[in-house]
Backbone as CSV, one residue per row, in Angstrom:
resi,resn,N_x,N_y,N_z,CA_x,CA_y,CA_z,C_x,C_y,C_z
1,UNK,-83.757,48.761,101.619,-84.081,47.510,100.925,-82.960,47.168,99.940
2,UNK,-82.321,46.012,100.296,-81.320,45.466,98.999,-82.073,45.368,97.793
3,UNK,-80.877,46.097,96.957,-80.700,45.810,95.299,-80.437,44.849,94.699
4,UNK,-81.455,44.394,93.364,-80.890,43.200,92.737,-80.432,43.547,91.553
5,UNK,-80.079,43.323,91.074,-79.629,43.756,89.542,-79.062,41.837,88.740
6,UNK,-79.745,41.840,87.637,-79.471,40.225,87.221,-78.849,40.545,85.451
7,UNK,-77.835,39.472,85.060,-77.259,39.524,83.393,-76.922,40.948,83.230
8,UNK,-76.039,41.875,84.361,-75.498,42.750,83.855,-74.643,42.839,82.268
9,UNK,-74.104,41.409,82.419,-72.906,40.815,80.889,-74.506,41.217,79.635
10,UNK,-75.484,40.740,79.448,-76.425,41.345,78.784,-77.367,42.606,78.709
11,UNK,-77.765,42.441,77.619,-78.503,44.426,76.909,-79.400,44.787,78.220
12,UNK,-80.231,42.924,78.477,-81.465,43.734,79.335,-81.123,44.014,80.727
13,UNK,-79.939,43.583,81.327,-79.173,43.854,82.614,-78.786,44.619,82.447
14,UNK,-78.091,45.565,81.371,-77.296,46.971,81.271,-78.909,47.625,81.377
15,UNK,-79.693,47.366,80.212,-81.301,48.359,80.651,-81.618,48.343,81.585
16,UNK,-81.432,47.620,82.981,-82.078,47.805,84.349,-81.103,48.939,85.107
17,UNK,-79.945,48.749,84.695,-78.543,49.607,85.505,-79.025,50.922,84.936
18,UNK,-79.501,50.476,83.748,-79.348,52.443,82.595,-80.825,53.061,83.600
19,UNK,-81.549,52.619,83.672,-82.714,52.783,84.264,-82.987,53.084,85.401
20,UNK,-82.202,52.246,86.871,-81.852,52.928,87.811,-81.062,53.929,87.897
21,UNK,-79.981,54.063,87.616,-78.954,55.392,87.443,-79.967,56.630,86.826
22,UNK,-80.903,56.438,86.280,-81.742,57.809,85.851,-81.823,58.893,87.103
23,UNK,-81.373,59.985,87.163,-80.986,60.598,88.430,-80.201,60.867,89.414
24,UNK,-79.363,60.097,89.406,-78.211,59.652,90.465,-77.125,59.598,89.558
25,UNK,-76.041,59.366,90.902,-74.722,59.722,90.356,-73.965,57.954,90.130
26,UNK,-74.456,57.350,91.757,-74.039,55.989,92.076,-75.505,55.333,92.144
27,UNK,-75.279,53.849,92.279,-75.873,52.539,92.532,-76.524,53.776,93.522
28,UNK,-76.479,53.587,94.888,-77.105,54.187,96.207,-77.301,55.707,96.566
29,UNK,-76.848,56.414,95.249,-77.076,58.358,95.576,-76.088,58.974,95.044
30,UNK,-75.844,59.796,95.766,-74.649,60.491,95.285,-73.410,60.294,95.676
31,UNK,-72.954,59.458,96.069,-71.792,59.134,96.979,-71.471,57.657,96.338
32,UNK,-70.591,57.375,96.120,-69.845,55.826,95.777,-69.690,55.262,97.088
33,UNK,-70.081,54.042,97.363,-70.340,52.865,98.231,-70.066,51.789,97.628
34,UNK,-69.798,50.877,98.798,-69.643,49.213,98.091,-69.910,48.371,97.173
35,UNK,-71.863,48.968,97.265,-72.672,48.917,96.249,-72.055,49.101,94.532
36,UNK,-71.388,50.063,94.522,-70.685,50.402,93.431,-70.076,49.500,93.045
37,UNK,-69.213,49.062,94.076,-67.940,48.370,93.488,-68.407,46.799,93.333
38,UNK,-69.577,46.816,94.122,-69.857,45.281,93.592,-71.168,45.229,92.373
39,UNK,-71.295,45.936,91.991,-72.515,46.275,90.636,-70.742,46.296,89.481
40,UNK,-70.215,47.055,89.819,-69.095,47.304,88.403,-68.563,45.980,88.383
41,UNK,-68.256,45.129,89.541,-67.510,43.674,89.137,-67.991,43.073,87.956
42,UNK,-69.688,43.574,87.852,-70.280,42.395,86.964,-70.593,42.479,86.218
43,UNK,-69.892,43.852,85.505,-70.266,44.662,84.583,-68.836,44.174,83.397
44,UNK,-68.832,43.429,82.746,-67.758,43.359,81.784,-66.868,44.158,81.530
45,UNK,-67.214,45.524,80.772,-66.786,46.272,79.909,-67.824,47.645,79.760
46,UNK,-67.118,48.906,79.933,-68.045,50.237,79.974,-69.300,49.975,79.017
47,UNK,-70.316,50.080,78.874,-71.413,50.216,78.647,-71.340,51.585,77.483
48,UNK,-72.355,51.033,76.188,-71.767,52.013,75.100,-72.997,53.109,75.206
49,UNK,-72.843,53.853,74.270,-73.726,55.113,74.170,-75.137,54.563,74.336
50,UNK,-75.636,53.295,74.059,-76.954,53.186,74.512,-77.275,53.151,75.850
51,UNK,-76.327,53.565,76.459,-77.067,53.866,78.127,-75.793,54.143,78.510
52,UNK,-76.461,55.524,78.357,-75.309,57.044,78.697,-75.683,57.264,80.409
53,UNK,-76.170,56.564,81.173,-76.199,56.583,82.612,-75.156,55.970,83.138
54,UNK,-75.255,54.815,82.526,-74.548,53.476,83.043,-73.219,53.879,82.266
55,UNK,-73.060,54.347,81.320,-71.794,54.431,80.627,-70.843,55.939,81.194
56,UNK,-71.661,57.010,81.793,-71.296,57.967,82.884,-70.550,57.451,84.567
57,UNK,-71.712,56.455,84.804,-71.192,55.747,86.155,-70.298,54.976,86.046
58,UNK,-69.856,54.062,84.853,-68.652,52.983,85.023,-67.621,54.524,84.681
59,UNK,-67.683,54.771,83.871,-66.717,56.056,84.168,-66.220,56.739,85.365
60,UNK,-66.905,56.666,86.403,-66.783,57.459,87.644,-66.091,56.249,88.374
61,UNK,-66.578,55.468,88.559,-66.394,54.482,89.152,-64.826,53.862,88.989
62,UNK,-64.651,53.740,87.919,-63.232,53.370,86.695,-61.827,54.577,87.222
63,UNK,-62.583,55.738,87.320,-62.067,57.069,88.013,-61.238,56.398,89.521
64,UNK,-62.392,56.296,90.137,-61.749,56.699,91.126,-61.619,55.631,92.062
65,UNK,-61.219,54.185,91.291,-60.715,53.057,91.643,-59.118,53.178,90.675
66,UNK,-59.033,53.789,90.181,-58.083,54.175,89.507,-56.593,55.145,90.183
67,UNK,-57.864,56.309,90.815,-57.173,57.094,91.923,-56.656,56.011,93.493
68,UNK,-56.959,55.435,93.365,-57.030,54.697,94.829,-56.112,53.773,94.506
69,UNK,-55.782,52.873,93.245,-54.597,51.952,93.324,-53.857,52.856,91.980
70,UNK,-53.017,53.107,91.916,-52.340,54.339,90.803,-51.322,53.508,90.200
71,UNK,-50.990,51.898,90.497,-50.186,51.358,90.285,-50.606,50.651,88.076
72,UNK,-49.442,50.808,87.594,-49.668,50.546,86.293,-50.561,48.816,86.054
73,UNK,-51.735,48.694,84.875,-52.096,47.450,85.166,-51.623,47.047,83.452
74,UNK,-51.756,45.954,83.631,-51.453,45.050,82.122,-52.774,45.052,81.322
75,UNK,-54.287,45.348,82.265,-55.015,44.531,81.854,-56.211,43.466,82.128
76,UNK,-56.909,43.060,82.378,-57.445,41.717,82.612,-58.571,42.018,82.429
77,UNK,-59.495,40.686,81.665,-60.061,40.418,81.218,-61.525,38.678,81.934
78,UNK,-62.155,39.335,82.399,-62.887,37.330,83.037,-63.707,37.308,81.939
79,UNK,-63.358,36.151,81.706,-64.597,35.301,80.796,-65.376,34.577,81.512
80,UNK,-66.380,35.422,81.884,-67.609,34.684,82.821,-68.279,35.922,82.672
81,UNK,-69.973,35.423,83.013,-71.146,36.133,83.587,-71.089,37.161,84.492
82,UNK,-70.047,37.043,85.629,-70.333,37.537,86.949,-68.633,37.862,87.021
83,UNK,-67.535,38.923,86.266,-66.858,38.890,86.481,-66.611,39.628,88.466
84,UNK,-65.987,39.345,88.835,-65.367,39.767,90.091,-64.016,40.196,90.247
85,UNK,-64.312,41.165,90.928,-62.631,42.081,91.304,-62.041,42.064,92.522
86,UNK,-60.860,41.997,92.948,-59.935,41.502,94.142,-60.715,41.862,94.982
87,UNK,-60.396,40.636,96.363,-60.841,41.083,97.539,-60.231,42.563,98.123
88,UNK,-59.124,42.627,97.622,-58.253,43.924,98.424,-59.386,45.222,97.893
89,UNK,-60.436,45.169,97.138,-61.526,46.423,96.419,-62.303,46.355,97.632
90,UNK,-62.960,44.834,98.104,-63.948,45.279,98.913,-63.488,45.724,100.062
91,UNK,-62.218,44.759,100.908,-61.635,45.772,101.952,-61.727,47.028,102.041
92,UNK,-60.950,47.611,100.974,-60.854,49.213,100.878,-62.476,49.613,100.993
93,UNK,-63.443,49.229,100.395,-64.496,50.075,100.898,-65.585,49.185,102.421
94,UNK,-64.744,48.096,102.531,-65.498,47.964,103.943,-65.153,48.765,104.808
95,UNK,-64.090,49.802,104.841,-63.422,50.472,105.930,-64.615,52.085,106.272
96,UNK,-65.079,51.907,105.197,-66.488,53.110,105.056,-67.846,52.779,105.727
97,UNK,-67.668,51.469,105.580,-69.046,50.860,105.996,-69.132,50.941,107.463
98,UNK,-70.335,51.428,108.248,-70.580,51.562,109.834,-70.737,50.471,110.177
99,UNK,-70.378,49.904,111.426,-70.783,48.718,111.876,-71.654,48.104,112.342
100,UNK,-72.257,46.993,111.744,-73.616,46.156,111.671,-74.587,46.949,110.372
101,UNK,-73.841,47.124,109.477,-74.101,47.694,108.124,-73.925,46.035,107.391
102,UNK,-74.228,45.419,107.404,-74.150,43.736,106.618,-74.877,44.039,105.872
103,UNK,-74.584,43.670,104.436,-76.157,43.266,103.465,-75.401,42.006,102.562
104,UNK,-76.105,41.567,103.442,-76.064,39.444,103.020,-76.485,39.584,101.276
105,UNK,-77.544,40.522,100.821,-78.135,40.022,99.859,-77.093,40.360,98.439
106,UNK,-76.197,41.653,98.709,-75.078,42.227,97.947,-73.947,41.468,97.933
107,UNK,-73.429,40.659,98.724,-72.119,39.868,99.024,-71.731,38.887,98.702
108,UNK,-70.939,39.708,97.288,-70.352,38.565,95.952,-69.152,38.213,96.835
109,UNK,-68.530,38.637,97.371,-67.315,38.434,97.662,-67.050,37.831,99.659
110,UNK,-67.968,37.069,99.693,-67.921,36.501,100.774,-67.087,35.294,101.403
111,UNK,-66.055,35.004,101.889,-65.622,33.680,102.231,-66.146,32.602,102.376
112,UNK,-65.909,31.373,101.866,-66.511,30.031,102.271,-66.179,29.512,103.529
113,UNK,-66.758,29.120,104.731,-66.594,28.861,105.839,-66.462,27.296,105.733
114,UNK,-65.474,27.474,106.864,-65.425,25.441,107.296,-66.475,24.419,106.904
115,UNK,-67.890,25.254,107.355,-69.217,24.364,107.784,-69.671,24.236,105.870
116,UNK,-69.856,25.193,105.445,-69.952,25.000,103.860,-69.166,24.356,103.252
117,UNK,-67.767,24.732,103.295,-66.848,23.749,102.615,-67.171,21.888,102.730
118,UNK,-67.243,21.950,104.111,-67.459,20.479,104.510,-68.972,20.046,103.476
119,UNK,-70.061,20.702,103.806,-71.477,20.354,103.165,-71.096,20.199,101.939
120,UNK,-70.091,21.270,101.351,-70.184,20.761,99.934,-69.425,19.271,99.966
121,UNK,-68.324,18.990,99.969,-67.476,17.830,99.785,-68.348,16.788,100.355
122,UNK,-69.108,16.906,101.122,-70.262,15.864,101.943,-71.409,15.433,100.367
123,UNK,-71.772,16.519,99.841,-72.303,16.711,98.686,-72.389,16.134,97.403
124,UNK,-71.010,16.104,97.417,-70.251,15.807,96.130,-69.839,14.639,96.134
125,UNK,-69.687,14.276,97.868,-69.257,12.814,97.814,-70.259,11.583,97.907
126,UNK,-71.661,11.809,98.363,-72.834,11.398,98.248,-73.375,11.293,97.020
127,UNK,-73.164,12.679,95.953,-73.469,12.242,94.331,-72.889,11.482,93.776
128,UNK,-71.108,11.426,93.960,-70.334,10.313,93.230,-70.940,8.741,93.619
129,UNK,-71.090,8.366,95.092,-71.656,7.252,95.544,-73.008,6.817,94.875
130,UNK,-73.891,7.798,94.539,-75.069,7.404,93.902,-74.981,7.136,92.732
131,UNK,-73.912,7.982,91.911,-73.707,7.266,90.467,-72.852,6.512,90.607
132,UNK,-72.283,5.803,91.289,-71.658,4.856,91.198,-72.461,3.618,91.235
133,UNK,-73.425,3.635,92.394,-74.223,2.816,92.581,-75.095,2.292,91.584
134,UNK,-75.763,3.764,90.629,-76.695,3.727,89.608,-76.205,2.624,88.374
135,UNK,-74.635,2.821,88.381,-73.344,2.125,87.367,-73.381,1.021,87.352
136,UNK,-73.529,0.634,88.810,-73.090,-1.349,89.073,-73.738,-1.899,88.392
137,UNK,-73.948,-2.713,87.488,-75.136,-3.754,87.309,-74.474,-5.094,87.526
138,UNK,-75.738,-6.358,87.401,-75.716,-7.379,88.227,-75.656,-8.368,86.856
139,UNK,-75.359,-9.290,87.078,-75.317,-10.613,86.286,-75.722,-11.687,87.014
140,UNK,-76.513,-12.452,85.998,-76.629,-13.882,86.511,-75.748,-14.985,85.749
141,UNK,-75.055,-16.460,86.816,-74.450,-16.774,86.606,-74.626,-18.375,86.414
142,UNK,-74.840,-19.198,85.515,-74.550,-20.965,85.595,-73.303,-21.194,85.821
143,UNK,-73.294,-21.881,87.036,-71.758,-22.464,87.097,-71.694,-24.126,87.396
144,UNK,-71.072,-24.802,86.584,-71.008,-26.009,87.234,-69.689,-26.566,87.388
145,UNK,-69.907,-27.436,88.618,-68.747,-27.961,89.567,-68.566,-28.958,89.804
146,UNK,-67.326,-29.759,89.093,-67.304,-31.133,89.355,-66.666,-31.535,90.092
147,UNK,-66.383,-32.784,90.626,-65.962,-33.651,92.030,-64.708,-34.331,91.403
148,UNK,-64.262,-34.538,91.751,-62.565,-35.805,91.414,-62.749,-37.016,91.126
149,UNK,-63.698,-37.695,92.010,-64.582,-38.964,91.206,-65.786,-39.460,91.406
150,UNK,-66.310,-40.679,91.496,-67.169,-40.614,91.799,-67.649,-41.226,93.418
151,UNK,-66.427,-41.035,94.270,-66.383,-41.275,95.443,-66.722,-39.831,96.132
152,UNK,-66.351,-39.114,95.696,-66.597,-37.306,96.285,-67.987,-37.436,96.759
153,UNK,-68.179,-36.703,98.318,-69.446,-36.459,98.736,-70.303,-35.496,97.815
154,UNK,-71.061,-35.539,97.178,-71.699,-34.344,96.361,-72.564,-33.381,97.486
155,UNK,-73.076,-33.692,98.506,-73.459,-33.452,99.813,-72.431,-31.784,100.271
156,UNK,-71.361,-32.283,100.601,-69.833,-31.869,101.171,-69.622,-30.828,100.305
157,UNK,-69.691,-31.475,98.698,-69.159,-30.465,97.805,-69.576,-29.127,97.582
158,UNK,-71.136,-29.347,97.379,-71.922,-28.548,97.611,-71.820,-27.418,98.581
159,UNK,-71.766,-27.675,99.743,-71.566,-27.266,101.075,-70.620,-26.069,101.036
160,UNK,-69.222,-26.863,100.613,-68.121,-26.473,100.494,-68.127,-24.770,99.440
161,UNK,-69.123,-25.129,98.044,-69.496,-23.862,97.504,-70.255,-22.958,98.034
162,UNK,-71.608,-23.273,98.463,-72.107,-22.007,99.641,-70.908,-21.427,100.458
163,UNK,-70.219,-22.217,101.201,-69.442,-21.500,101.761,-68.456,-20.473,101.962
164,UNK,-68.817,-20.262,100.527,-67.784,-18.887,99.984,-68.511,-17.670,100.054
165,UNK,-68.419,-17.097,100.563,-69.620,-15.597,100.907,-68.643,-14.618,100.939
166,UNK,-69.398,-13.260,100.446,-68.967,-12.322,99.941,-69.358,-11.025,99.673
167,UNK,-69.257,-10.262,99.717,-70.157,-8.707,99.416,-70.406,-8.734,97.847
168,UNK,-71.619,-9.022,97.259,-72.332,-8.920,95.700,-72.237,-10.357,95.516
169,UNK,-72.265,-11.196,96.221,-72.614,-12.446,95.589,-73.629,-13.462,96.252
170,UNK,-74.479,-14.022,96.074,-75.436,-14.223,96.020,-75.857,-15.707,95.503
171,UNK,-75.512,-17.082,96.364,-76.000,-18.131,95.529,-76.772,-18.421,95.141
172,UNK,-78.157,-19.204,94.453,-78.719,-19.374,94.439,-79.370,-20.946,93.673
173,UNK,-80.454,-21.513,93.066,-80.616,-23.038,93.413,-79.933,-23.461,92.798
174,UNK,-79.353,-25.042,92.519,-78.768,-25.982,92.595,-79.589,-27.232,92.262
175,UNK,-78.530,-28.257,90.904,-79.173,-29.597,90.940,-78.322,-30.564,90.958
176,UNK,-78.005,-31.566,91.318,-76.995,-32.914,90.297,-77.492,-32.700,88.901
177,UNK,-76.252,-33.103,88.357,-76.895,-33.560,86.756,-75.285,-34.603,86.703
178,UNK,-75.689,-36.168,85.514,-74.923,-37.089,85.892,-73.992,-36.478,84.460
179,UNK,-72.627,-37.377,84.529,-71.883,-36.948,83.826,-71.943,-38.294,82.978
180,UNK,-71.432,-39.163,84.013,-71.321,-40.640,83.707,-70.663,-41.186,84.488
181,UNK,-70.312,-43.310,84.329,-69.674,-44.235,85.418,-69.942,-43.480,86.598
182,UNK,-70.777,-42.839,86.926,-71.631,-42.819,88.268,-71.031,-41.501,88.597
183,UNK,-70.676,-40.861,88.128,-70.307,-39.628,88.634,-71.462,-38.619,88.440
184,UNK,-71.347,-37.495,88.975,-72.247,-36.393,89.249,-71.839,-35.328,89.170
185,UNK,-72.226,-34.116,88.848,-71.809,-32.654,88.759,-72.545,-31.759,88.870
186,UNK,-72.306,-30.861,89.974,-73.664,-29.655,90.822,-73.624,-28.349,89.411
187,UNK,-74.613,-28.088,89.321,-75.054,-27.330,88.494,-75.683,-25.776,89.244
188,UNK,-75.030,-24.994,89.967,-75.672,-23.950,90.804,-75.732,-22.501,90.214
189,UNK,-76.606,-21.818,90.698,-76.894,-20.218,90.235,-76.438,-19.387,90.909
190,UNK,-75.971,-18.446,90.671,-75.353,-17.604,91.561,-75.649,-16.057,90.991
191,UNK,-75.979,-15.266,91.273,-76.064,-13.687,91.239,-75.318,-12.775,91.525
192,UNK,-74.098,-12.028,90.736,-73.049,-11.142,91.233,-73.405,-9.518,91.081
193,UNK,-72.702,-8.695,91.296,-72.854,-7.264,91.126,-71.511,-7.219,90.526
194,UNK,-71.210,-6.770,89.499,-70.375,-6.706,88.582,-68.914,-5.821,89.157
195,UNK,-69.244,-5.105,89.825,-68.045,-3.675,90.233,-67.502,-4.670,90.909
196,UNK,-68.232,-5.635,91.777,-67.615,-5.753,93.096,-67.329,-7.690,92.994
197,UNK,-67.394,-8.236,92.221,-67.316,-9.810,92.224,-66.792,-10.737,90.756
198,UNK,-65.785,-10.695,90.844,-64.984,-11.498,89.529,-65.464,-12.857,89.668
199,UNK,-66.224,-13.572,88.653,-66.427,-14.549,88.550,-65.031,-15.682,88.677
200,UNK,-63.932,-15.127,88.132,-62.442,-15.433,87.628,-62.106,-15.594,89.139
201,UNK,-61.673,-14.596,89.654,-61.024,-14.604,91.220,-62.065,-15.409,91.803
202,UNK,-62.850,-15.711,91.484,-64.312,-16.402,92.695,-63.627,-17.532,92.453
203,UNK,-63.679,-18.454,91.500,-63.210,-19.957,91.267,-62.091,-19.968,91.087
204,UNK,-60.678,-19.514,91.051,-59.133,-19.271,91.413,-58.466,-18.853,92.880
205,UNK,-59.535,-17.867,93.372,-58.876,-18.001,94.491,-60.007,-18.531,96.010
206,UNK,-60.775,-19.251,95.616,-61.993,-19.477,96.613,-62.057,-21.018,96.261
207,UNK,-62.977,-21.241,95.122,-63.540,-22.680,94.722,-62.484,-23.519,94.490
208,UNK,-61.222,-23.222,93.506,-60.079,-24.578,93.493,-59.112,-24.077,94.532
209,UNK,-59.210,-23.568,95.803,-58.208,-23.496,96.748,-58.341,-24.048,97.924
210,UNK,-57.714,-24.015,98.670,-57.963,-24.737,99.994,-59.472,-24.092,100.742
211,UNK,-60.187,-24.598,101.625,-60.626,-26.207,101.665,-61.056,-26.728,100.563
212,UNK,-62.326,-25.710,99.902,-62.884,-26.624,98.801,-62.358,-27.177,97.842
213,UNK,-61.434,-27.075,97.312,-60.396,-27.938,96.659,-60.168,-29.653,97.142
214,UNK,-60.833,-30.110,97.879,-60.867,-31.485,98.849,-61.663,-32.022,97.747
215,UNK,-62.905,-31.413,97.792,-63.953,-31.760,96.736,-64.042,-31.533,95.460
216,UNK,-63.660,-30.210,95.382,-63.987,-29.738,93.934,-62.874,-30.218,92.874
217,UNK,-62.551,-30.540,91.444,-61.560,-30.639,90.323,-61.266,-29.635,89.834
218,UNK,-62.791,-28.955,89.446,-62.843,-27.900,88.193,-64.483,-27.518,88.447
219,UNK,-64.108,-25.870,87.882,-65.433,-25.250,87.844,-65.621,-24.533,86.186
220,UNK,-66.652,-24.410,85.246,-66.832,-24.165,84.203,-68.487,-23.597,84.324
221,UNK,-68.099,-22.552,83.616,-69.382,-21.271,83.350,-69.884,-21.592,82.192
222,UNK,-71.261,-21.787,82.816,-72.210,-22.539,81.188,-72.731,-21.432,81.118
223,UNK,-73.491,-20.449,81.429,-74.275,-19.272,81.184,-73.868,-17.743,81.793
224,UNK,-73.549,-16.613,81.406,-73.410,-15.529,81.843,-74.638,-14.418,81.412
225,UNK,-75.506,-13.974,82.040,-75.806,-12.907,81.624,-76.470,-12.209,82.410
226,UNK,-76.207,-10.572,81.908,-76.752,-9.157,81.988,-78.060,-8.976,82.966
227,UNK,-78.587,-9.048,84.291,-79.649,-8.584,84.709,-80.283,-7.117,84.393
């Protein structure tokens, strides 16, 4: 049955290690196994006189990972929970392990495969999209649009503004209202999504440009606001 051991970096994770080791030499008996070497990864720093089990076994352990790479070290130090030690540690003791000896539930030091890698970035790229989405907000818009004179079809003109369609924009109703000497000026609503629809570029490069420019003079924003 796989071993769990949890917050080795804390007192009450060193008390579960001090507690199993009561009797034994290693994690699994008397013999150093993998087990070992992946219980010591996550072990910070030797364990002090309050658990003279655990502070016997990182000793042994410290031993004779010591004997096995003899090469001088500088040092090192992880600042994390769950420090971990080179893959070249677990090699060296997978070469002990019999084959179809797997224990999925021990295996800090496992490779990330294609199919995971992908799920994650699939993941990550689905959360950014949702807060992005969550981000957009919408505005409502008065815009009114006047004609060149009072010969302009207001009919046409009209027309001519629906006809600008777009991803986040959204027209909506419409009245005449008179200006004067018989002229007229459409008064329409429109609904944008903010990320994605410049009110500015809408009437610069759409409403006073070719075609609607036949009809239209000028467009001026009587109301903006916040949905």
């Amino acid at each position: 049955m796989a071993l769990t051991f949890k917050d080795l970096h804390t007192e009450c994770g060193l008390k579960s290690l001090e507690d199993h080791l009561v009797g034994k030499s290693y994690v699994s008996g008397d013999v150093l196994t993998k087990d070992d070497i992946k219980v010591y990864a996550a072990v910070l720093e030797k364990p002090g006189d309050l658990y003279p089990n655990a502070s016997k076994w990182y000793h042994s352990v410290s031993s004779s990972l010591l004997a096995r790479f003899p090469g001088k070290a500088v040092g090192v130090r992880i600042a994390s929970h769950a420090a971990l030690v080179d893959e070249a540690l677990v090699k060296e003791e997978k070469k002990d392990v019999p084959a179809g000896d797997d224990d999925d539930d021990l295996d800090l030091f496992g490779d990330e495969t294609e199919e995971e890698k992908k799920a994650a970035e699939e993941r990550e790229a689905a959360k950014k999209a949702s807060s992005k989405k969550k981000e957009s907000g919408k505005s409502s818009v008065l815009m009114e649009v006047k004609p060149w004179d009072d010969e302009t079809d207001m009919k046409k003109l009209e027309e001519a503004v629906r006809s600008v369609q777009m991803e986040g924009l959204l027209w909506g109703a419409s009245k005449l209202m008179p200006v004067g000497y018989g002229i007229k000026k459409l008064q329409i609503m429109l609904t944008i999504v903010d990320d994605i629809v410049s009110v500015d570029a809408l009437i610069e490069d759409h409403l006073l440009a070719e075609p609607c420019n036949e009809y239209i003079q000028s467009c001026d924003i009587v109301a903006f606001n916040k949905i």
